[in-house]
Biopython code that builds the backbone (N, CA, C, O; Angstrom):
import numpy as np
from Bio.PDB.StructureBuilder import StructureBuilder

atoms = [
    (1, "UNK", "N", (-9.943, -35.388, 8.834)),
    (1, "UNK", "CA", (-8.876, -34.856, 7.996)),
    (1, "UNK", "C", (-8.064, -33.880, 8.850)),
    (1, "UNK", "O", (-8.475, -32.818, 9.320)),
    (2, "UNK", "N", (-6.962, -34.362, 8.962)),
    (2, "UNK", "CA", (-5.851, -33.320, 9.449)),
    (2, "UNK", "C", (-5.448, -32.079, 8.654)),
    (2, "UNK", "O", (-5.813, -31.878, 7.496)),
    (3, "UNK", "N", (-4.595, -31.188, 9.433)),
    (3, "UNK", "CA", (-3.780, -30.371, 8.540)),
    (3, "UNK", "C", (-2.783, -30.746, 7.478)),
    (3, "UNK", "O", (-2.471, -29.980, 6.566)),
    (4, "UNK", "N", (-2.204, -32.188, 7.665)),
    (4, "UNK", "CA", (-0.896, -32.271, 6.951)),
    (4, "UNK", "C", (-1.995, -33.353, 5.636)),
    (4, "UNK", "O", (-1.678, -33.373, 4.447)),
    (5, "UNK", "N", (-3.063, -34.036, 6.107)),
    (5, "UNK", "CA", (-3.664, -33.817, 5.093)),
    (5, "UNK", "C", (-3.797, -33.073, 4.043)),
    (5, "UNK", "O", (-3.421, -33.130, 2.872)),
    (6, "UNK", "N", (-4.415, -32.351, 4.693)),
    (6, "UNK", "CA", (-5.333, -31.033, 3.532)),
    (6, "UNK", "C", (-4.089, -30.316, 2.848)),
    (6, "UNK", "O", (-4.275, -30.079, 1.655)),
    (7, "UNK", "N", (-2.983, -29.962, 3.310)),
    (7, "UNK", "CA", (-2.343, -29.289, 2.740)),
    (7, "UNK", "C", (-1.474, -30.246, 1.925)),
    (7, "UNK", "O", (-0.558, -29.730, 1.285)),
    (8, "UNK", "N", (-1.616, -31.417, 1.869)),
    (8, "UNK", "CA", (-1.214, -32.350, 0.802)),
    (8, "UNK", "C", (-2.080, -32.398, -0.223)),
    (8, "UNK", "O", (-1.617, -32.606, -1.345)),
    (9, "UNK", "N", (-3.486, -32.220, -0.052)),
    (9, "UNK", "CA", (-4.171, -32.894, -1.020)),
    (9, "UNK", "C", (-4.497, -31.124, -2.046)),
    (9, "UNK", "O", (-4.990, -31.033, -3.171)),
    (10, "UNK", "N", (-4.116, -30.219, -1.337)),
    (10, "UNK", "CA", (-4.231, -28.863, -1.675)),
    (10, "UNK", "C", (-2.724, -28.634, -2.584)),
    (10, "UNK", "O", (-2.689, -27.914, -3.582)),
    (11, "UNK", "N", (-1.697, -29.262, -2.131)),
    (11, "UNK", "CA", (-0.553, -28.782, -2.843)),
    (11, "UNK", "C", (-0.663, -29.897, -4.078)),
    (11, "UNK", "O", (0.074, -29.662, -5.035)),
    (12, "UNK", "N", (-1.529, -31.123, -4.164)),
    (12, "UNK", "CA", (-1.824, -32.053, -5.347)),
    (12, "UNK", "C", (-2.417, -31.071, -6.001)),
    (12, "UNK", "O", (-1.995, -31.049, -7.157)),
    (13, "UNK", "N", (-3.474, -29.959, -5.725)),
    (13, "UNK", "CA", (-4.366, -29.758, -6.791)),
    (13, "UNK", "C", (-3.519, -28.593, -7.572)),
    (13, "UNK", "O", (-3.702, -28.289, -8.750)),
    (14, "UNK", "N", (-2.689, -28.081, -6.814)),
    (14, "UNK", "CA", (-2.106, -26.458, -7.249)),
    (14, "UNK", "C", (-1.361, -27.519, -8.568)),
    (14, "UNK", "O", (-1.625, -27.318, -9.754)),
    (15, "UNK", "N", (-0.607, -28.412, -8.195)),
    (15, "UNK", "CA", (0.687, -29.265, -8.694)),
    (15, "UNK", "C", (-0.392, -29.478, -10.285)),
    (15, "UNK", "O", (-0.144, -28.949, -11.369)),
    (16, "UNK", "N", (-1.546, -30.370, -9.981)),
    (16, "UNK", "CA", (-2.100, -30.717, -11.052)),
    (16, "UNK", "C", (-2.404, -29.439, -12.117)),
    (16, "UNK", "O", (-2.028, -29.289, -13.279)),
    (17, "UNK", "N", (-3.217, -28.597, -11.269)),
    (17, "UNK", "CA", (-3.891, -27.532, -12.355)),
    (17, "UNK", "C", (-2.685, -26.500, -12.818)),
    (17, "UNK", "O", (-2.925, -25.923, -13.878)),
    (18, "UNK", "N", (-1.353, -26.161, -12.151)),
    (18, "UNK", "CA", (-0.145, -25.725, -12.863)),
    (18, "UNK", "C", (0.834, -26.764, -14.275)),
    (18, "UNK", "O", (1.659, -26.364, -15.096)),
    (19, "UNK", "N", (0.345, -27.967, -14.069)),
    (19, "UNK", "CA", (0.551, -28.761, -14.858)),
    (19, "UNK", "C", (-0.123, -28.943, -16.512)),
    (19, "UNK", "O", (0.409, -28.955, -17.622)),
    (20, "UNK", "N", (-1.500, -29.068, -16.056)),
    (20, "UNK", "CA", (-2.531, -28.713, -17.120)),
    (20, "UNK", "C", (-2.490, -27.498, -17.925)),
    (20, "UNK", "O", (-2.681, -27.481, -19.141)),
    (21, "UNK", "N", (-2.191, -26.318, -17.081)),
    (21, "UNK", "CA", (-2.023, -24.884, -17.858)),
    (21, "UNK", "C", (-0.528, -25.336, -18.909)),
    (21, "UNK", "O", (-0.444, -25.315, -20.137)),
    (22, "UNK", "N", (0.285, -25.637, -18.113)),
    (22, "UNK", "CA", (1.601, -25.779, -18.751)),
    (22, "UNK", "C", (1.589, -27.026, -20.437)),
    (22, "UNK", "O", (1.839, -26.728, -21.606)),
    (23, "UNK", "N", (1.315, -27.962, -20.016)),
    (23, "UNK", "CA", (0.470, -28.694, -20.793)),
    (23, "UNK", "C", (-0.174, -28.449, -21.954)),
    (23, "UNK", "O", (0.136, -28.891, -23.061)),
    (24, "UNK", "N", (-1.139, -27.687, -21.665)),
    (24, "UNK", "CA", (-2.112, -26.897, -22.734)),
    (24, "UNK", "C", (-1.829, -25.755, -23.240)),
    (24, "UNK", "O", (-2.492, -25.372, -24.204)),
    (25, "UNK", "N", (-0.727, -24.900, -22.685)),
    (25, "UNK", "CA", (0.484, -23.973, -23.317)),
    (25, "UNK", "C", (1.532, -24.381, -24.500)),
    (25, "UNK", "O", (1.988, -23.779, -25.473)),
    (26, "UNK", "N", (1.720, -25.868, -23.883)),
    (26, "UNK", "CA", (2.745, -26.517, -24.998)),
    (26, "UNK", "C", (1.894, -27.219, -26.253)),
    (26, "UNK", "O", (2.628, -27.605, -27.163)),
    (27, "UNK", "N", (0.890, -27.379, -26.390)),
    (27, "UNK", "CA", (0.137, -27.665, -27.179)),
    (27, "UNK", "C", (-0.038, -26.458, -27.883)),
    (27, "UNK", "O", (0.478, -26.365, -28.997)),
    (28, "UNK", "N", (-0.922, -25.168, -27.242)),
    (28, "UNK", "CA", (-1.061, -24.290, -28.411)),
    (28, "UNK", "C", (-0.098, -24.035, -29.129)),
    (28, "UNK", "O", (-0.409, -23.676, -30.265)),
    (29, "UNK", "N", (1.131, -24.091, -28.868)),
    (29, "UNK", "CA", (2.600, -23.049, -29.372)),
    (29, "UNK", "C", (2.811, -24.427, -30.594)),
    (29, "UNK", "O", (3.082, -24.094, -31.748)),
    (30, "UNK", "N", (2.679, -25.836, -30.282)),
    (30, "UNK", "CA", (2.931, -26.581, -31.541)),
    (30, "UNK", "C", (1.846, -26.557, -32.937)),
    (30, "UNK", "O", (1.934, -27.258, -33.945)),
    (31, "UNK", "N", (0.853, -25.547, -32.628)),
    (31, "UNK", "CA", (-0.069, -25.705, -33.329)),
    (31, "UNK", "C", (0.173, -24.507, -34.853)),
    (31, "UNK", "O", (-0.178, -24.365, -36.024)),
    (32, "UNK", "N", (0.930, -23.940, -33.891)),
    (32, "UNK", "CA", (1.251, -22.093, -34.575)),
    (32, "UNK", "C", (2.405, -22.454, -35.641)),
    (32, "UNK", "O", (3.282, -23.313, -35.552)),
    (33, "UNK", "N", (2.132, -21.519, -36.699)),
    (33, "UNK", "CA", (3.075, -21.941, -37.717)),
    (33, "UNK", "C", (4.589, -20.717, -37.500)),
    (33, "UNK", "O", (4.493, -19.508, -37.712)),
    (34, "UNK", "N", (5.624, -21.284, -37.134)),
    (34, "UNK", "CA", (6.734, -20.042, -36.610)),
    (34, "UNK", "C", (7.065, -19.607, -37.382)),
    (34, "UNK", "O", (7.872, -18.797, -36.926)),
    (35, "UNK", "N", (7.049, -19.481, -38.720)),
    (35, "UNK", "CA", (7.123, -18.051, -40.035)),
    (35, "UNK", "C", (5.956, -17.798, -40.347)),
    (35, "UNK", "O", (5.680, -17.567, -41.524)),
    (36, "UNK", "N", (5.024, -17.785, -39.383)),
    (36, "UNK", "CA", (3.984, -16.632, -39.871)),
    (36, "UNK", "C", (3.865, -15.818, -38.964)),
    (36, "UNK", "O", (3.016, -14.927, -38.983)),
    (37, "UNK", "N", (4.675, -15.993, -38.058)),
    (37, "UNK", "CA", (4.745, -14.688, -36.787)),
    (37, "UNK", "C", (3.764, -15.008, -36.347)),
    (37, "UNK", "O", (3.061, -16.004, -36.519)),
    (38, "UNK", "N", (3.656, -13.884, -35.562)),
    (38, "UNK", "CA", (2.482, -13.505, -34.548)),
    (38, "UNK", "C", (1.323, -12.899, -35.087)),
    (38, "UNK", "O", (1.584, -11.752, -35.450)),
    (39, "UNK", "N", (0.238, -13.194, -35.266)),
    (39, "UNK", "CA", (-0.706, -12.616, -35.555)),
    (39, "UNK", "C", (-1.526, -11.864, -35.463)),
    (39, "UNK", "O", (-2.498, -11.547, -36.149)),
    (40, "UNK", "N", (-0.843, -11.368, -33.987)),
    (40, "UNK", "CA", (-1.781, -10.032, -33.584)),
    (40, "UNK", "C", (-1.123, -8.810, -33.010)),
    (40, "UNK", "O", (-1.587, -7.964, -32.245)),
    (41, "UNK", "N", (0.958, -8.995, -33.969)),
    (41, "UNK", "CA", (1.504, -8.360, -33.319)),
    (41, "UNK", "C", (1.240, -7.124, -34.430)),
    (41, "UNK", "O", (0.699, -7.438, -35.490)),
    (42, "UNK", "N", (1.579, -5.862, -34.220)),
    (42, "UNK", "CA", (1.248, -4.589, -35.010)),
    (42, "UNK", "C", (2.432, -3.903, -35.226)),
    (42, "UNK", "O", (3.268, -3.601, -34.375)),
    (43, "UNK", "N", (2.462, -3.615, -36.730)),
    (43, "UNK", "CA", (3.484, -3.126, -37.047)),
    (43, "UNK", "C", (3.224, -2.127, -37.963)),
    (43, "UNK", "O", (2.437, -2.202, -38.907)),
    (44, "UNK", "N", (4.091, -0.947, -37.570)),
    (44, "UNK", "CA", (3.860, 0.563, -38.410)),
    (44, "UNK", "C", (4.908, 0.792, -39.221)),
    (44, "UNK", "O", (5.940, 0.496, -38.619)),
    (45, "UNK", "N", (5.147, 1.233, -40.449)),
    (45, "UNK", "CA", (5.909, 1.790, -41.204)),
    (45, "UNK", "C", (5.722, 3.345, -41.237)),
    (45, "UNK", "O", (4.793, 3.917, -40.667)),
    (46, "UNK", "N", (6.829, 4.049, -42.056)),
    (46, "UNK", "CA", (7.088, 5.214, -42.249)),
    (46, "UNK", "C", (8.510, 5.763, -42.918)),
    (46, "UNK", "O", (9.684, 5.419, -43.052)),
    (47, "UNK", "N", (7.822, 6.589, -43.168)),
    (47, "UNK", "CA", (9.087, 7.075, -44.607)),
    (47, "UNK", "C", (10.049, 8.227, -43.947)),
    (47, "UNK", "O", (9.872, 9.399, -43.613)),
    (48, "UNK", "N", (11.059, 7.394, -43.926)),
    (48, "UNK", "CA", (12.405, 8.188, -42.965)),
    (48, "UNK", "C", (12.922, 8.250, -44.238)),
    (48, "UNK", "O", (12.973, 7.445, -45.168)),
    (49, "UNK", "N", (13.408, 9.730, -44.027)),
    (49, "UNK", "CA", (14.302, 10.666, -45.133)),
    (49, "UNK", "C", (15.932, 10.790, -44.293)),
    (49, "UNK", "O", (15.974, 11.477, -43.273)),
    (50, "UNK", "N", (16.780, 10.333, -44.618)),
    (50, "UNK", "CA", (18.147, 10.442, -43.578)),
    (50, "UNK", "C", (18.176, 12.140, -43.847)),
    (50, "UNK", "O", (17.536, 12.617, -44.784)),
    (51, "UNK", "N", (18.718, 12.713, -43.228)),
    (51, "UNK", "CA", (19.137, 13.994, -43.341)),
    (51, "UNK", "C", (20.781, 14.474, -42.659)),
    (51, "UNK", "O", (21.132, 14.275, -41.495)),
    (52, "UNK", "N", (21.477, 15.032, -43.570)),
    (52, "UNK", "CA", (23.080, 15.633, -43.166)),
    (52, "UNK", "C", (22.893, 16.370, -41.904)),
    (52, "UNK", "O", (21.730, 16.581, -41.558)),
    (53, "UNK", "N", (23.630, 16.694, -41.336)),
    (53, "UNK", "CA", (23.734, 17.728, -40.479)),
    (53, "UNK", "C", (25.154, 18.267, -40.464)),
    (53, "UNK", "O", (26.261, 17.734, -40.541)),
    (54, "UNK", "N", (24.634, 19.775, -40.312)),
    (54, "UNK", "CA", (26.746, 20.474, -40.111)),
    (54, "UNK", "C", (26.755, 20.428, -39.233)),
    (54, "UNK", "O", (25.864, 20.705, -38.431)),
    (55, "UNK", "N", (28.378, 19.840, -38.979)),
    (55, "UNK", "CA", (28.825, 19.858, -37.612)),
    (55, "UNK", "C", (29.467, 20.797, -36.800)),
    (55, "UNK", "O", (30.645, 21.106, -36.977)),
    (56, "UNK", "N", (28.730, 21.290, -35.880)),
    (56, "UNK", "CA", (28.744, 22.367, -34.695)),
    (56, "UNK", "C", (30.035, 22.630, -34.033)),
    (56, "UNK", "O", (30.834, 21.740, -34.323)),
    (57, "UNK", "N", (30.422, 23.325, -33.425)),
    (57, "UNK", "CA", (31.664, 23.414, -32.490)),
    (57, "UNK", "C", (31.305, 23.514, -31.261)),
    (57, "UNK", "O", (30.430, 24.211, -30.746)),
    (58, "UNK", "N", (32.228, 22.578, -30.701)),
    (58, "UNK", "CA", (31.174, 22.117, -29.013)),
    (58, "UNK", "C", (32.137, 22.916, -28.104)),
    (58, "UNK", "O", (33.326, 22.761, -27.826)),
    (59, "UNK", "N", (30.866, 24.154, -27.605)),
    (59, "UNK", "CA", (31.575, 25.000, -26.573)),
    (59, "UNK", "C", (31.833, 24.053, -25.073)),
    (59, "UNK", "O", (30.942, 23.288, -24.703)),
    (60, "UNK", "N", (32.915, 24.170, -24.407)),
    (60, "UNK", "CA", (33.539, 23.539, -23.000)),
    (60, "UNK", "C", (32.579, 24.358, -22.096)),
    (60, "UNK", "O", (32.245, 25.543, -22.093)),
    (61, "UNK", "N", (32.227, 23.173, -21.252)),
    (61, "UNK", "CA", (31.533, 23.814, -20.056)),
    (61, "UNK", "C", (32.170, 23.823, -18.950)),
    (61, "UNK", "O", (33.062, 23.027, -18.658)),
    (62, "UNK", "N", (31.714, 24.815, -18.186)),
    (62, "UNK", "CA", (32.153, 25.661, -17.036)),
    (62, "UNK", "C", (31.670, 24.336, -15.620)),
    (62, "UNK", "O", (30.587, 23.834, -15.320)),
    (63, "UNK", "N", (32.685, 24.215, -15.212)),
    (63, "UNK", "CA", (32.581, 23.409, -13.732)),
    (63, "UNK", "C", (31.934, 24.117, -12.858)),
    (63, "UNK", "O", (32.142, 25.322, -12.717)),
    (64, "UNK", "N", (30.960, 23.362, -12.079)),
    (64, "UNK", "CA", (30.094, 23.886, -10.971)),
    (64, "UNK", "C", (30.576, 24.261, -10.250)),
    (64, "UNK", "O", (31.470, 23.542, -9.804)),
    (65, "UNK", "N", (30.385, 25.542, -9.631)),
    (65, "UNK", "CA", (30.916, 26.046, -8.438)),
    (65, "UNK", "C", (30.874, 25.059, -7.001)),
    (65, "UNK", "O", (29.793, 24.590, -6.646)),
    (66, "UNK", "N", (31.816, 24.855, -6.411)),
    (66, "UNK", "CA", (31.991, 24.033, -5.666)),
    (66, "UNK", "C", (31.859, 24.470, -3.878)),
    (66, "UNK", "O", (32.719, 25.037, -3.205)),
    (67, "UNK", "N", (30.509, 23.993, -3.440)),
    (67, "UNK", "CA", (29.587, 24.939, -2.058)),
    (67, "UNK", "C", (30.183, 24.456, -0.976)),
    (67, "UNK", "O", (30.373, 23.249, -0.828)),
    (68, "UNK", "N", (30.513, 25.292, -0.169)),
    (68, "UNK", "CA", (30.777, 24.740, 1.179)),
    (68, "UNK", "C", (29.847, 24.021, 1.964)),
    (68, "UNK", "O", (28.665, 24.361, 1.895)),
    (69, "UNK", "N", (30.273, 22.820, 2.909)),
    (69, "UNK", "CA", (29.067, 22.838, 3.937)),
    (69, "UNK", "C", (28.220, 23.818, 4.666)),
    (69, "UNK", "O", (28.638, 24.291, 5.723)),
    (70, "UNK", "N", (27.153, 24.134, 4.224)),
    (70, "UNK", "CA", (26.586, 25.144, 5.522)),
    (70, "UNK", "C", (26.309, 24.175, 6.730)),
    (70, "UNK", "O", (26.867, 24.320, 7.817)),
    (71, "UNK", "N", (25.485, 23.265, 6.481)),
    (71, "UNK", "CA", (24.771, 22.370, 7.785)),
    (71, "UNK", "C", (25.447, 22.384, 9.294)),
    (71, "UNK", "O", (24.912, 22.358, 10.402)),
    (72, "UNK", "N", (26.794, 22.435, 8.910)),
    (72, "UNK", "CA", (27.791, 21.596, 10.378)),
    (72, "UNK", "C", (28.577, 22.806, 10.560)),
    (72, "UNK", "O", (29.104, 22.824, 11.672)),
    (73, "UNK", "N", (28.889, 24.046, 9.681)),
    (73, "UNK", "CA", (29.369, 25.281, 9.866)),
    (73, "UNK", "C", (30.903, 24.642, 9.250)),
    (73, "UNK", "O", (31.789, 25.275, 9.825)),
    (74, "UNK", "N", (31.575, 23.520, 8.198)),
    (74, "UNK", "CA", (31.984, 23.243, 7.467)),
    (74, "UNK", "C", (33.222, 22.976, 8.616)),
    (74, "UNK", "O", (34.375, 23.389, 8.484)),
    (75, "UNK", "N", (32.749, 22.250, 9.680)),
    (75, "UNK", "CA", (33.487, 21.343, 10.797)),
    (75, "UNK", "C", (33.297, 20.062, 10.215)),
    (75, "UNK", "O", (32.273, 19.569, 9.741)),
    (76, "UNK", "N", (34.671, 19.507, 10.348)),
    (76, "UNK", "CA", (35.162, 17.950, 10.515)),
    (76, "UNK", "C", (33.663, 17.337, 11.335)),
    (76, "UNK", "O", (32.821, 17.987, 11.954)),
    (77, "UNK", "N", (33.719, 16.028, 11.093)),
    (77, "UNK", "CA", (32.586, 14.976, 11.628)),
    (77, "UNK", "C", (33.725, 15.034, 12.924)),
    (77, "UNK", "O", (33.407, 15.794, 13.839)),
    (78, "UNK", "N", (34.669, 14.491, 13.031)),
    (78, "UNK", "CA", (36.004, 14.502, 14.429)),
    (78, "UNK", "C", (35.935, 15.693, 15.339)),
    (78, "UNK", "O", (36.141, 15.622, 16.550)),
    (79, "UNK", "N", (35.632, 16.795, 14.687)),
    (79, "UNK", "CA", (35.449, 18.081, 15.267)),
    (79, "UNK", "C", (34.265, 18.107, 15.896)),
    (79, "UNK", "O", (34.140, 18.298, 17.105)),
    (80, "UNK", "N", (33.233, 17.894, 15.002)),
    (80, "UNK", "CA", (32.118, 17.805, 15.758)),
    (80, "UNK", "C", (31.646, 17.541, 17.161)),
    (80, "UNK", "O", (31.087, 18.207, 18.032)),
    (81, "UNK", "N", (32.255, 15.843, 16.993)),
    (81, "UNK", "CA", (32.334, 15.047, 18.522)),
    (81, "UNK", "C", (32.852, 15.761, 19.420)),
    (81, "UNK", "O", (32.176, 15.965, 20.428)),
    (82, "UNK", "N", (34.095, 16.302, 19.326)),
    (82, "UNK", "CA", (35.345, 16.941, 20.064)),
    (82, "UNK", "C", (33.942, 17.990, 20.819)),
    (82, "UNK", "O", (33.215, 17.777, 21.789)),
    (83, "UNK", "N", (34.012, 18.960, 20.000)),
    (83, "UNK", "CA", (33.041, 20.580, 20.021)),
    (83, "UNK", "C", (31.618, 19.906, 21.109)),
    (83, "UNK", "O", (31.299, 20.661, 22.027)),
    (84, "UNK", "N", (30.792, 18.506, 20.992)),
    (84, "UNK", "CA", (29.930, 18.274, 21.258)),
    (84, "UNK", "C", (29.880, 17.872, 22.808)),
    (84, "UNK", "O", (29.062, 18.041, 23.712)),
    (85, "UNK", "N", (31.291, 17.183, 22.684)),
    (85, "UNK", "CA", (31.378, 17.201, 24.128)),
    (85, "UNK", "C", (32.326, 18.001, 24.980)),
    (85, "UNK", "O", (32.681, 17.570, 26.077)),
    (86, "UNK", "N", (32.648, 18.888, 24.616)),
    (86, "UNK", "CA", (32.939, 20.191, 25.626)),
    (86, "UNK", "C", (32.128, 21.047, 25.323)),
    (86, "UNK", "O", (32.542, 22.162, 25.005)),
    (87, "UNK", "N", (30.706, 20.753, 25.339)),
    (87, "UNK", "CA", (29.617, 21.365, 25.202)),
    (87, "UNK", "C", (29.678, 23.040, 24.513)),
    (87, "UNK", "O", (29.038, 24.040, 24.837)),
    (88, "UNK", "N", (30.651, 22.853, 23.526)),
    (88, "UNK", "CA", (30.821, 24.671, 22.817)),
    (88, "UNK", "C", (29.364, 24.423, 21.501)),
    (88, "UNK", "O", (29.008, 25.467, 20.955)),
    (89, "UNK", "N", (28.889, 23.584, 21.225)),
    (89, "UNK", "CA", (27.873, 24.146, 20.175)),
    (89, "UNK", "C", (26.410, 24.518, 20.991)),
    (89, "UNK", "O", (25.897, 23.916, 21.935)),
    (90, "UNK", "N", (25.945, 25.719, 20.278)),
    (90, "UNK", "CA", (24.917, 26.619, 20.872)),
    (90, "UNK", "C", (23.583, 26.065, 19.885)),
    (90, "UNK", "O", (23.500, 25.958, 18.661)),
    (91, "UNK", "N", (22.636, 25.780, 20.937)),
    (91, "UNK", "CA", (21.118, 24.569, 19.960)),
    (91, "UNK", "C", (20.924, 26.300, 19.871)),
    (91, "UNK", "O", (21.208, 27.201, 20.660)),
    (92, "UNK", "N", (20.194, 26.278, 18.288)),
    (92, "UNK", "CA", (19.430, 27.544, 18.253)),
    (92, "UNK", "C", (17.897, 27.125, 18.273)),
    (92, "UNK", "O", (16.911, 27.848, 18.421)),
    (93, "UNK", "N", (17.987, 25.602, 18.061)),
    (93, "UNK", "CA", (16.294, 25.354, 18.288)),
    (93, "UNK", "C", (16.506, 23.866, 18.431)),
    (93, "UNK", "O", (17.635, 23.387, 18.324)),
    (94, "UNK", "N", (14.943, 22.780, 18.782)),
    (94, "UNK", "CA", (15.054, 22.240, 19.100)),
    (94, "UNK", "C", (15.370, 21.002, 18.390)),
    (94, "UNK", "O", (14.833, 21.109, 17.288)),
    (95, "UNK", "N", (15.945, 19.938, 18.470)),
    (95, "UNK", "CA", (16.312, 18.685, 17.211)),
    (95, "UNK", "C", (15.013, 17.685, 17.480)),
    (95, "UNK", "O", (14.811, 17.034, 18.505)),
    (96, "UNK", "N", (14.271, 17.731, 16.406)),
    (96, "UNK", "CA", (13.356, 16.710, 16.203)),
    (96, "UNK", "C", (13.740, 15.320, 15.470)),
    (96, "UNK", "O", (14.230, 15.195, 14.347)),
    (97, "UNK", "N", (13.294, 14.028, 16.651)),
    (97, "UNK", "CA", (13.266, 12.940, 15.858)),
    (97, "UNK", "C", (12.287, 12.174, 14.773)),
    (97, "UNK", "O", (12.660, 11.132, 14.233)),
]
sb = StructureBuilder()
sb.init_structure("model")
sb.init_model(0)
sb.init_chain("A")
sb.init_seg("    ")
for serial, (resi, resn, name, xyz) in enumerate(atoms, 1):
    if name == "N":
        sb.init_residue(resn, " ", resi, " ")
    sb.init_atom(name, np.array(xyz, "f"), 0.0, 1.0, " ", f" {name:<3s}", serial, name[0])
structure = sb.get_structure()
């Protein structure tokens, strides 16, 4: 028995026994009566009272203060390059990768 064997006679059995499940899936579901639901689904009741509510006056909110870059010292990405290679930025420590 070869490989292209076995993996034929292996993809027959997956083929068959996915068949059979499917098969025997469509059988139970014709057996079930479809207005009697589900029979083991669970369902809770409860006694909801609607209730009014007065309606509030909706205070306006205040816009977030809007932060500068700290990271880059609030330099252009263009600047950066420029600054990086006329070597003016000072490492205060070392850059880990």
């Amino acid at each position: 028995m070869n490989w292209t064997h076995f993996l034929l006679w292996l993809a027959g059995g997956y083929g068959l026994y996915y068949l059979i499940v499917i098969l025997t899936d469509l059988a139970h579901s014709k057996r079930q009566d479809v207005a009697s639901g589900n029979p083991h689904e669970l369902t809770f009741t409860e006694q909801v009272t609607p209730v009014q509510l007065a309606a509030q006056a909706v205070q306006p909110t205040k816009s977030p203060i809007k932060s500068e870059v700290i990271g880059s010292g609030g330099v252009p990405i263009t600047d950066l390059f420029r600054l990086a290679k006329q070597e003016a930025i000072i490492y205060t420590r070392s850059i880990s990768f």
